[in-house]
C-alpha positions in Angstrom: -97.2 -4.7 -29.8 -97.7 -1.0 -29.4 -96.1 0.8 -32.8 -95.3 3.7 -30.5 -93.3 1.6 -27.3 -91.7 0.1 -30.2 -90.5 3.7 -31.7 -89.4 4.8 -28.0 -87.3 1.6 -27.6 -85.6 2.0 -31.2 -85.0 5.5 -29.9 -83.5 4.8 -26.8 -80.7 2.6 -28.5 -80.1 4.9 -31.2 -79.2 8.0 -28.9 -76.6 6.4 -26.8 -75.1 5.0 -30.2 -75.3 8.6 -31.3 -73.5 9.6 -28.5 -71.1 7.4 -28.8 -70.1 7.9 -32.5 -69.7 11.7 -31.5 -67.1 11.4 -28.7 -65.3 9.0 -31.0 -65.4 11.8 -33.7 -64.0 14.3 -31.0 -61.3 12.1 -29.9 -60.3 11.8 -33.5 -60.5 15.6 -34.3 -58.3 16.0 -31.2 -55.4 13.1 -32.0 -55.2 15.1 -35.3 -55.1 18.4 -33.9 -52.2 17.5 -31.7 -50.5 15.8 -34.9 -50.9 18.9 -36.9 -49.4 21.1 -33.9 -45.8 19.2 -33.7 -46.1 15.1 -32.5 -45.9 13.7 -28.7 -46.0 15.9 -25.9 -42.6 16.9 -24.5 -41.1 14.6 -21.6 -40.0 16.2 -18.7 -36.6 15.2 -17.7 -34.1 16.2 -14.8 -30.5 17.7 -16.7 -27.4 18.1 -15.1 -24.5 20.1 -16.7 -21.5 18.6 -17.5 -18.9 20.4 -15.9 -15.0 20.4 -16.9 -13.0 19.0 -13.5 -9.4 18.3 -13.3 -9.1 14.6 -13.9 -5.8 12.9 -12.6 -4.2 11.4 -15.6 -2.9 8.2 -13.7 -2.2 4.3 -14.0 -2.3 1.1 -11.6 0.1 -1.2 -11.2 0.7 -3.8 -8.7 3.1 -3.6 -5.7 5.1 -4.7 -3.1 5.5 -3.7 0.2 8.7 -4.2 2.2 9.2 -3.2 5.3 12.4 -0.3 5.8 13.0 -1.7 9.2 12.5 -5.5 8.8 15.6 -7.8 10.5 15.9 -11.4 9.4 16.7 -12.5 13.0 20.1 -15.7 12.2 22.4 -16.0 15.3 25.9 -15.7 15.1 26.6 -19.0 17.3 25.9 -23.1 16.5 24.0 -24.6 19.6 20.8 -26.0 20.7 18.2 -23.7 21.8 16.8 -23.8 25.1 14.6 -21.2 25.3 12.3 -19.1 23.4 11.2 -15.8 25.7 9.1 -14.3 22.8 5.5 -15.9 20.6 4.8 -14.7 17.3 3.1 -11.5 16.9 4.8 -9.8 20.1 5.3 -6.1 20.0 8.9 -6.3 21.5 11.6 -3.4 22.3 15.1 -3.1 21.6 17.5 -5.3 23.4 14.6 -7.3 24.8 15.8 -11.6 24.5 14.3 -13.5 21.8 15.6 -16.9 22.1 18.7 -18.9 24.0 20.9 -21.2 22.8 23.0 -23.7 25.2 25.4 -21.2 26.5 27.3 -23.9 29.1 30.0 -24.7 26.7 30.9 -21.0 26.3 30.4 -20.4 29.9 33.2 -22.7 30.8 35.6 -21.3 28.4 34.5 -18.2 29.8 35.7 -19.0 33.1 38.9 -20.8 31.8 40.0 -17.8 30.7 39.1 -16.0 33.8 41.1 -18.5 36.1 44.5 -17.7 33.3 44.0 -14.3 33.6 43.9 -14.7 37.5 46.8 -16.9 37.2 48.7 -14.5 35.3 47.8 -11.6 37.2 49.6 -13.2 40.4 52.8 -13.4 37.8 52.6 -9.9 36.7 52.3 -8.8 40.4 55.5 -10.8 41.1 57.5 -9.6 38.7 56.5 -6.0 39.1 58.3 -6.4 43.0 61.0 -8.6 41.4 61.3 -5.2 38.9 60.9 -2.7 42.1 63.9 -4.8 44.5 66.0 -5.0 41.5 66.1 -1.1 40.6 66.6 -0.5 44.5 69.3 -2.5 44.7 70.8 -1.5 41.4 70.5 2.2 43.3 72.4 0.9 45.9 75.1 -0.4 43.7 74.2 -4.2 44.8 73.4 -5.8 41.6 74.4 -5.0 37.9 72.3 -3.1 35.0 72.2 -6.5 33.3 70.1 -7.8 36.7 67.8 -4.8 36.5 67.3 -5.0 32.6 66.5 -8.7 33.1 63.8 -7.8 35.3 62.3 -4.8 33.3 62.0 -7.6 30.5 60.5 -10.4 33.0 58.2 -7.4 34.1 57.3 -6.3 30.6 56.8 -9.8 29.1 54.0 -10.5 32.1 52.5 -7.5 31.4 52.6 -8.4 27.5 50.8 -11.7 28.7 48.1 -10.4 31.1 47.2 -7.9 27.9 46.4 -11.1 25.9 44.4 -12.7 28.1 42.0 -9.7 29.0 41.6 -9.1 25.2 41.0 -13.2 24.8 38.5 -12.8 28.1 36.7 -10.4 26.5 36.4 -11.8 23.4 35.1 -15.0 25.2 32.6 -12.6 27.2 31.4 -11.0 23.6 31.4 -14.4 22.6 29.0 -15.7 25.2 26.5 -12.6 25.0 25.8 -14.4 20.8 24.1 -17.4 22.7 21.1 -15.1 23.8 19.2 -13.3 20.9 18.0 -10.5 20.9 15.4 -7.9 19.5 18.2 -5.7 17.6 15.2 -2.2 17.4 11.5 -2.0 18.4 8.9 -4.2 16.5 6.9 -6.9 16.0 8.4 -10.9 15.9 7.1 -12.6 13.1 7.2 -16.2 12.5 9.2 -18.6 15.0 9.9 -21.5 12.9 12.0 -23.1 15.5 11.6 -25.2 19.2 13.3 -25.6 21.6 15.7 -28.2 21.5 16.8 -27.6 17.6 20.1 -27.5 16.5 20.7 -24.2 14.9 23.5 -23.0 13.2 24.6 -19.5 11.8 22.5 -19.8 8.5 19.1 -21.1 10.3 16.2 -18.3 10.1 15.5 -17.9 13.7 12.4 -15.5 13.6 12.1 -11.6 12.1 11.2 -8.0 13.6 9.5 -5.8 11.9 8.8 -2.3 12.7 5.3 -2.1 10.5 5.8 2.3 10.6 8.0 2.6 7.6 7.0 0.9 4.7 8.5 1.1 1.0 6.5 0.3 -2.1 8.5 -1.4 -4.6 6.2 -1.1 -8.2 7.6 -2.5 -11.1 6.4 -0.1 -14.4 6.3 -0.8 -17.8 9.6 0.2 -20.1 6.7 2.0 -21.9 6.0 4.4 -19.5 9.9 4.9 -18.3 10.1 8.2 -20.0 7.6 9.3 -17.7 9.3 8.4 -14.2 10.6 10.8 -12.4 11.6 11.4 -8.9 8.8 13.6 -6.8 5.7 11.7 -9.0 2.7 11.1 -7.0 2.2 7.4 -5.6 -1.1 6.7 -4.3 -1.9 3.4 -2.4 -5.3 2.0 -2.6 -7.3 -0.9 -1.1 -9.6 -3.1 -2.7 -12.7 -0.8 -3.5 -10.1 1.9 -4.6 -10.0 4.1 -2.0 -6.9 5.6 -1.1 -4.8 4.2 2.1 -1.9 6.8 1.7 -0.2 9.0 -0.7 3.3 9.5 -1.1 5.6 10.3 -4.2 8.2 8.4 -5.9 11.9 8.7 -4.4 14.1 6.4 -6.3 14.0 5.3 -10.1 15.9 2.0 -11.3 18.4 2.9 -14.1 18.2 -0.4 -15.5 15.4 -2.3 -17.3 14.5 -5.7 -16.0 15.7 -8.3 -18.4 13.0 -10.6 -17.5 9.6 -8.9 -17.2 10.7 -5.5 -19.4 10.2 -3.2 -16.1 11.4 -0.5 -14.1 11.9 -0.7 -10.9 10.2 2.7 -8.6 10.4 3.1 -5.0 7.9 5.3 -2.8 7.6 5.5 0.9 4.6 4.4 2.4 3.1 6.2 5.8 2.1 3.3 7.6 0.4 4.9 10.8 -2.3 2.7 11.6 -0.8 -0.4 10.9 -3.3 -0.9 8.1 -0.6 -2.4 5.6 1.6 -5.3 6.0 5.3 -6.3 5.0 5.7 -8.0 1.5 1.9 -7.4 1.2 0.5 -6.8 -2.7 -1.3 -3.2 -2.9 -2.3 -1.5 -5.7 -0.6 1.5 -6.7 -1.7 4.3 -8.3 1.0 6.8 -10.3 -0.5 9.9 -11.4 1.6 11.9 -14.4 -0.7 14.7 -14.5 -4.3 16.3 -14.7 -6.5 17.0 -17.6 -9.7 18.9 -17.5 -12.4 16.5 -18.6 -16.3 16.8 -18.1 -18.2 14.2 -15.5 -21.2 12.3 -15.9 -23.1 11.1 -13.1 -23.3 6.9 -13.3 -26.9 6.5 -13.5 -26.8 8.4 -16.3 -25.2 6.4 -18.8 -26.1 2.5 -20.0 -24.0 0.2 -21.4 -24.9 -1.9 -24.6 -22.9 -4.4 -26.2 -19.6 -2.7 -24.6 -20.3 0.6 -25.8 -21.2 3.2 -23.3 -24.6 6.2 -23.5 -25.9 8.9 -22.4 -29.1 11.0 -23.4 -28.3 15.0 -23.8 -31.4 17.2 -24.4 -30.2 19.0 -27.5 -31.6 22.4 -28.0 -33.8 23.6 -31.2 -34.6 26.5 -33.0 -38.1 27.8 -31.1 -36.5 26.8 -27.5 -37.7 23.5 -27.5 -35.6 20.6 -26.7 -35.3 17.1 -27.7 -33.0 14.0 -26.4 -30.1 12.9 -28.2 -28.4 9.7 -27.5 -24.4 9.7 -27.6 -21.7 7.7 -27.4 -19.3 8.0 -24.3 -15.6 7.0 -23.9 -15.3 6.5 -20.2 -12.2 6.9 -18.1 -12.0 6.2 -14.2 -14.6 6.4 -12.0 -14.7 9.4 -10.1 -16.6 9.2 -6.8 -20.2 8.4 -8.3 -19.2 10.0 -11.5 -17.3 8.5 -14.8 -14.6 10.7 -16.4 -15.7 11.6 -20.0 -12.6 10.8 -22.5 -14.7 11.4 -25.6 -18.4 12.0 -26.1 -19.2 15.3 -24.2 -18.4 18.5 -23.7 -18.5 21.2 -21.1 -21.8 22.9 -20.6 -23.8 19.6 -22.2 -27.3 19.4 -20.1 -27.3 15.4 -19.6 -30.7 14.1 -18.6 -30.3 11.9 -15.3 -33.7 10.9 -15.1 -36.2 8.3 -17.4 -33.4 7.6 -19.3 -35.1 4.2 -19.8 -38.3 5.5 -21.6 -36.5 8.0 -24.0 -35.4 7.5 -27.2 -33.6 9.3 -29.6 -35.8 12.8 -30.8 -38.0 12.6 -28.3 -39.4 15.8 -27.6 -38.1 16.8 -23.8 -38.2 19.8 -21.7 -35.1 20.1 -19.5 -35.8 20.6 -15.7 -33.0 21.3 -12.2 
């Protein structure tokens, strides 16, 4: 073999390897260069400032709703019932007929009373001419005081009599008017447990009306917090996800404890518009004692590890230069898409709301929006 193609060939490995080693060397020279000036780069990061709000200092308790203008509909009358004008769920005015019982009985006594009455009033008519003859003849000097007295009394006593029976007539009419039901104010029936052809008498259920507008929230609170209750405190109703159905304030406080479950009784009124809330319904209920100003931290912010909640702050330094600091967070309500900050934070923090997940604490950041 040619000594001189084997030089070139030894050569042409050797450069590249040369090459090699010095870009290593560089690489080195420039990892320790950046050690030297300070660690890590800086992360950027997206802050927002916590800011002091006015946080409603509040609790939640379960309710009741009941309904101000609710009749338990029970007739006055035994009888079986022969009709039923109304179905469940029927928006019905006042006056308008619910429900008949068998009114034939009554109507015949009815009518007795109207054939005595006519009776009677023939009586009364002859005695008032027996009374007029008497007192012209007693004028004329035909027949004795003692005759026209005796027919003033016969007079009087038919009168006395016809007086009875209207008042027993229209006692039987008032009577008669119990064996149809009716709707006693506007509203909506509720359940008709009854049919037609039941016996009822004046203790069965017969259906209810319930005017849905005026509600009344009946919230039982802890003796705990009686100290607290007062009339004019701030009710708020809320649904499911929290948000509120209607606000009101508390406007009647129980001066006794409830033996049983330790509670007081509170009362609010409960705007019922839109006919969103129902009677004896369960709602949450929301009394609010005050406000505090507490910072807010946006949700995404903070994580959650073994019950305790986090949040990075970027933590100024001497130089400018900022680095993440990881703290612990007591968290009150949920605000919109923020918590309320019990503990943890204070006003004018910068809390970093972005790569939160690749920070840790130290770490070099520079604070950005």
């Amino acid at each position: 073999m040619n000594p001189c193609r084997r030089i070139i060939v030894s050569w042409g490995v050797i450069i590249p390897a040369l090459l090699l080693l010095g870009t290593s060397l560089g690489c080195s020279n420039n990892a320790a260069q950046q050690a030297q000036a300070g660690g890590p780069p800086a992360m950027p990061v997206k802050v927002q400032e916590a800011r002091a709000v006015p946080i409603p200092d509040a609790s939640e308790y379960v309710a009741t709703l009941k309904s101000r203008d609710s009749a338990v509909i029970m007739p006055q009358v035994e009888g079986q019932i022969t009709q039923i004008f109304v179905h469940s769920g029927q928006r019905v005015t006042a006056g308008v007929p619910l429900i008949e019982i068998d009114p034939l009985k009554q109507q015949a006594t009815v009518r007795s009373q109207e054939s005595a009455r006519t009776a009677q009033q023939a009586t009364l008519n002859l005695a008032k001419q027996q009374y007029q003859r008497a007192e012209g003849l007693y004028g004329a000097g035909v027949v004795s005081k003692q005759d026209l007295d005796q027919a003033k009394s016969t007079l009087d006593a038919a009168q006395a009599q016809m007086d009875a029976l209207d008042a027993q007539l229209r006692e039987q009419e008032v009577q008669l008017r119990y064996y149809r039901v009716t709707a006693p104010h506007n509203g909506i029936v509720g359940d008709i447990p009854v049919r037609v052809g039941d016996r009822v008498t004046t203790s069965t259920q017969l259906t209810t009306v319930d005017e849905l507008g005026n509600l009344e929230a009946y919230i039982y609170v802890p003796v705990e917090h009686s100290a607290q209750l007062r009339l004019g405190l701030p009710v708020q109703v809320l649904d499911a996800k929290g948000n509120v159905l209607a606000s009101s304030q508390i406007t009647f406080v129980s001066p006794q404890v409830d033996n049983a479950t330790q509670t007081v009784l509170v009362k609010a009124n409960i705007a019922n518009a839109n006919d969103a809330l129902r009677q004896s319904q369960f709602i949450r209920a929301r009394l609010i004692w005050g406000t505090q100003d507490r910072p807010e931290v946006p949700i995404l912010a903070v994580s959650r590890l073994a019950g305790q909640y986090f949040a990075f702050v970027a933590e100024p330094q001497a130089g400018g230069s900022y680095v993440a600091r990881q703290k612990a967070l007591k968290i009150g309500q949920t605000v919109g898409n923020n918590y309320e900050v019990q503990d943890g934070l204070k006003p004018g923090d910068k809390v970093i709301v972005s790569g939160t997940q690749f920070l840790m604490d130290g770490m070099p950041v520079i604070p950005q929006g």
